[in-house]
N, C-alpha and C positions, 0 to 999 in steps of 0.2 A: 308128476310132470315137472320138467325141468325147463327153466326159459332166461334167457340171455339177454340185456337189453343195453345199448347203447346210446347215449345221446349226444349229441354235441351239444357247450356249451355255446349260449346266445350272444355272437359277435356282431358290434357295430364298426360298419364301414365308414370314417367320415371324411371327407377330403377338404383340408384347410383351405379354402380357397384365398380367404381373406390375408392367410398368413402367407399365402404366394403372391399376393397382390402386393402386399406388403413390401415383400424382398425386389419384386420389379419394381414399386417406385424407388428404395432405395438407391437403386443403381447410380440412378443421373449425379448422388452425391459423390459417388465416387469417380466420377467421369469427369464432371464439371467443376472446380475452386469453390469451397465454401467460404462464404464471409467469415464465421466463425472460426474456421481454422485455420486459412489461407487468405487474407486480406489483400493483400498484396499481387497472390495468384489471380483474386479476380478482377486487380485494376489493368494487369498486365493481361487479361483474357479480354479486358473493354479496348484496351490499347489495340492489341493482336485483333480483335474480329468488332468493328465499330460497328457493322449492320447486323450480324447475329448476337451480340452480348446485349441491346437491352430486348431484343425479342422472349432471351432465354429469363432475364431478369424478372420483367412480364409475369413469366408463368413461374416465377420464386424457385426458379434451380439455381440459384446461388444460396438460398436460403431454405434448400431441401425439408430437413428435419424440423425447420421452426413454422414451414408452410400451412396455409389452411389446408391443402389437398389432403397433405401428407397425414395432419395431423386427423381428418376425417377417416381414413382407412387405416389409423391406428388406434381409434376412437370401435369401429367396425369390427375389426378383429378384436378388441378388447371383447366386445359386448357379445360377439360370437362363438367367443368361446366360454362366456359364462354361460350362454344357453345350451353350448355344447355340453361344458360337463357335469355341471351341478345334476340334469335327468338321466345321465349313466354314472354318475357315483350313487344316486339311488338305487337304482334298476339293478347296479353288480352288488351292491349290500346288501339287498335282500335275495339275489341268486346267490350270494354264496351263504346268508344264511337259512336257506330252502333246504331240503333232500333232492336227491336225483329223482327224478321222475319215474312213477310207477313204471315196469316195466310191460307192456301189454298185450295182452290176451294173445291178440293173434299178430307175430312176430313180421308179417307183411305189412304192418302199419307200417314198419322203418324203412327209411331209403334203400339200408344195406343188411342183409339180414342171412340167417342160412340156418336151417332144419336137419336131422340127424334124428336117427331111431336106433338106441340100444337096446339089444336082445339082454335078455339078463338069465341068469342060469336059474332053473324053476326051485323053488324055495328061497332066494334070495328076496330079502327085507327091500321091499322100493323103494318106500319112502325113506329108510336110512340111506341110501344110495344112491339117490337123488340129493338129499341134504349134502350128502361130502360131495358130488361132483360141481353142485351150487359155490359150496365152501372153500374148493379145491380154485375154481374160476376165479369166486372173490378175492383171493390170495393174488394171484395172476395179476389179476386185474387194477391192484393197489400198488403192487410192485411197478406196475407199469406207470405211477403217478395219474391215477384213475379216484376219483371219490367214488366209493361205492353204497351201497345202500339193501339191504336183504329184503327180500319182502316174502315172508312164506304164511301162508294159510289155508286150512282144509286139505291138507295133500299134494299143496303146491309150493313149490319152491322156484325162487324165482332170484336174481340179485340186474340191479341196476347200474351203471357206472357215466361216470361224464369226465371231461379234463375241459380245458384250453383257456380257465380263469386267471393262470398268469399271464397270459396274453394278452388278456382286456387290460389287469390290474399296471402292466408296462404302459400298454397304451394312455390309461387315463393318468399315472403318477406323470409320465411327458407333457400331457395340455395342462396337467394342474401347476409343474415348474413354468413351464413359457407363459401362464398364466401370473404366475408370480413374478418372473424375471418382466414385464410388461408393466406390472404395476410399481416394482422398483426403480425403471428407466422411467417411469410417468413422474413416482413422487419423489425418488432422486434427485433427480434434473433439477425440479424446482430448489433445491438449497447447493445446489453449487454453481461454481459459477470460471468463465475460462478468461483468460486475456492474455495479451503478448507486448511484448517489449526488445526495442532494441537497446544491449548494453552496451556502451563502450569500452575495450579497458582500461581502469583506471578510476572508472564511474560508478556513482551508486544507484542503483532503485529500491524507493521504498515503496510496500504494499502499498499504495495509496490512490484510492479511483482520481482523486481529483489535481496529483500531481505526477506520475511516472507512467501510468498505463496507456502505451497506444491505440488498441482497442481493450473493449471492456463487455463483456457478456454474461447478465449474472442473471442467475434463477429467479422465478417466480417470487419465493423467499426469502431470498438475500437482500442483505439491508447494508448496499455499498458503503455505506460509515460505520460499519462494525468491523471491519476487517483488520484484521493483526496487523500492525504497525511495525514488520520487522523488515530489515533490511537485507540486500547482497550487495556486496562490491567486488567486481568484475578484477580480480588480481593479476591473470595471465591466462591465457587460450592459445593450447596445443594443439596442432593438429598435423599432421604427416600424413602425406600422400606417399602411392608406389613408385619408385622412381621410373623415369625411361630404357627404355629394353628388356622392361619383364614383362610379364603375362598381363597384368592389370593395369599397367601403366595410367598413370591420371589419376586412378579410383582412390578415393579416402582409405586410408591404413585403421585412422580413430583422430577422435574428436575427445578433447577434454576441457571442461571449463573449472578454472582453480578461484574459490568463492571465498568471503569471507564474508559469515552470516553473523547476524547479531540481532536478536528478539530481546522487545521491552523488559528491563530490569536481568537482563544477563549479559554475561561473557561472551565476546565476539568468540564464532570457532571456525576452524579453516572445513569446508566441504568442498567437494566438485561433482561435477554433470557431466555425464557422460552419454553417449546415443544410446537408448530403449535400457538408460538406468537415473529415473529420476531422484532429484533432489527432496527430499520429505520435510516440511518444516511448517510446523503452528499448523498442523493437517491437509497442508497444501502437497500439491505434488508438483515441483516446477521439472520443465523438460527443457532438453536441448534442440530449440528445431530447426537452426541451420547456423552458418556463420557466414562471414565474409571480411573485407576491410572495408575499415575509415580512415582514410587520410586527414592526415592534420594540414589544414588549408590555410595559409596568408594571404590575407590581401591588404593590397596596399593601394592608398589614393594617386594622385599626380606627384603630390608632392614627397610620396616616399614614407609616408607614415602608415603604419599599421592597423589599420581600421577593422578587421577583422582577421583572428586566430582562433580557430575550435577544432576537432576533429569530427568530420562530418561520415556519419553511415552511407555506404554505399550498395545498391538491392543490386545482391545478384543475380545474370539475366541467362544464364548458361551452367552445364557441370564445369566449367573451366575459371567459373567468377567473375566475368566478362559481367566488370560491373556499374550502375548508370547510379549518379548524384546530382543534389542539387544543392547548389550554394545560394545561401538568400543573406547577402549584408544590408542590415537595416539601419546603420548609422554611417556617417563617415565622408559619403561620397554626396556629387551633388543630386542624386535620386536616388529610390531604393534598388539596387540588385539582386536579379536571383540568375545563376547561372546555371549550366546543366555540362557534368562530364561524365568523361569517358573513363575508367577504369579497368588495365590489364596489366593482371597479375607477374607474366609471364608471354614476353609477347616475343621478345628475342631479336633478331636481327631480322626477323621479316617483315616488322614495321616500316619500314622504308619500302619494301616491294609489296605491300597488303598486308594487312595482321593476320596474321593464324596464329591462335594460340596453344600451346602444344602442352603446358600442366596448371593446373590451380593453386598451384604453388608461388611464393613470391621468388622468382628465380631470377631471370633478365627483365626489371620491368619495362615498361614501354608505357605509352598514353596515345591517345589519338585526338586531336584539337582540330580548332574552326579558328581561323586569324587569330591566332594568341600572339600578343605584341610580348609579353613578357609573360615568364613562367617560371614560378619558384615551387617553394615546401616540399615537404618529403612528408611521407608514410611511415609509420610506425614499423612496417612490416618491409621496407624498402619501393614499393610498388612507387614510379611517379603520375603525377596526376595532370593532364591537361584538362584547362575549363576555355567555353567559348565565352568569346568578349568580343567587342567590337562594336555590334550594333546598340549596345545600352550606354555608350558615352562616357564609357570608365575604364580604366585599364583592369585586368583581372593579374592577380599571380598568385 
């Protein structure tokens, strides 16, 4: 007797639920300005929508990734996939070190199965002939990426086969990385740490929490007065748009910032930052994440004197650079001022009939003001600058 047997190897279905839940809350961080990486985006989203921005606040979608929610259904997912896979990395290391399963008496136990009766020519050996057609299968059957297993005794010949254990072994090598990559981003996070700054050219910052960083986000681990004490200074920033009457007209060509780094007990060295190629130094990774102008601003009192000269950043509020400032002189005058302007790059002759701004380039500047009795300084980049004055009892220019 001759018998055939198949089995399929034992596959677990398991559907990540957690890790789908996962990727939907994610979402809202990419829809909505995070604190941590867009400061700026979410005073201008409180500006822009003052009845929806602190409802969203409320429920920490500005502070997606650092939320209780979030951090509960990444807390979930963690714990669900160690239960996931630690009882099927069992379960498959002892299936694969098992044999195939005897193969059985009567070939109807298997879901799929099929029967045949060879005639044999009278004096031909059975049982040799039964063995090689056994043998002949096995052969078959291994070629086919089949484990097989022989089983013959008392006149029976018989072989077994299974497959489909690289399909578990793909599957669980996938939950055991995401498994990994999970506990990376958990114990990562806490030793590093992110912040932002704006440079002027000309100006320095030094790594320093408690002198240059505008905001400051540091891990669990991080120990804000340890940080490398090296410096950049902002030497020159390039940036070129496409000109008018081509296809991209407006759009950024590139962006380059030309640095001059210098870490404690070395040689200043010239580096620059360019879009999605950051700057590497003292293990840091500094990026470029946008630019715009500062106008260098005078003001002056009644009498003519110069009470205040700096170059002040101005946040851009458009792709065009259509950019808003605020001047705040704290000495000088007979109370303190803080003003608020307008800034276009490129405004052209249609300021006089309504501004439309047509490139982000410094091309024809313009400005647009509120009762400016007098209006001076200029721009590094050309751009000029109106500030509103009037109602704080000081002349502005």
């Amino acid at each position: 007797m001759a018998a055939l047997g198949l089995a399929p190897a034992d596959q677990h279905a398991h559907g990540t639920r957690a890790a789908a839940l996962l990727a939907i809350a994610a979402v809202p961080g990419s829809i909505v300005p995070q604190r941590t990486a867009d400061p700026n985006g979410v005073t201008k989203y409180f500006q822009d929508n003052p009845s929806l921005a602190p409802v969203l606040d409320k429920l920490k979608l500005f502070d997606v990734y650092s939320s209780v929610w979030f951090s509960a259904i990444y807390i979930l997912l963690f714990i669900s996939l160690i239960g996931c896979v630690i009882p099927r990395v069992k379960h498959h290391l002892k299936a694969l070190r098992a044999r195939p399963p005897r193969t059985p008496v009567r070939l109807s136990r298997l879901a799929d199965h099929r029967e045949s009766l060879v005639e044999l020519v009278p004096g031909t050996d059975v049982e040799a002939e039964a063995s090689r057609a056994v043998e002949l299968a096995a052969r078959q059957l291994k070629a086919g990426g089949y484990r097989v297993q022989r089983y013959d005794s008392r006149g029976a010949f018989s072989v077994s086969a299974e497959r489909g254990y690289l399909r578990e072994t793909g599957n669980l090598l996938f939950h055991i990385a995401l498994l990994g990559v999970l506990i990376a981003v958990g114990v990562g996070g806490g030793f590093t740490y992110t912040g932002q700054r704006v440079i002027v050219q000309d100006t320095t910052f030094v790594n320093s929490v408690g002198t240059d960083y505008s905001s400051f986000n540091p891990g669990r681990f991080v120990d804000p007065d340890a940080l490398t004490p090296y410096t950049m200074r902002l030497d020159r920033f390039d940036v070129t748009y496409q000109p008018l009457g081509s296809e991209s007209a407006g759009q950024a060509g590139d962006f380059v910032a030309h640095l001059t780094t210098t870490l404690p007990g070395q040689k200043s060295a010239d580096d620059e930052i360019r879009v999605n190629h950051p700057l590497t130094i003292a293990g840091d990774r500094v990026y470029l994440m946008g630019n715009g102008y500062a106008p260098m601003v005078t003001v002056r009192n009644p009498a003519g004197d110069v009470v205040f000269h700096d170059s002040i950043p101005f946040l851009p509020q458009d792709n065009n650079l259509t950019s808003l400032g605020i001047i705040k002189v704290p000495d000088g005058l007979k109370q303190r001022a803080r003003d608020a302007g307008v800034l276009l790059p490129d405004a052209g002759e249609e300021l006089a009939r309504g501004v439309h701004l047509r490139l982000p380039g410094a091309g024809q500047p313009g400005a647009v003001h509120q009762r400016v009795r007098r209006r001076s300084g200029h721009q590094r980049r050309h751009p000029a600058l109106g500030v509103r004055a009037g109602h704080l009892g000081h002349d502005a220019s």
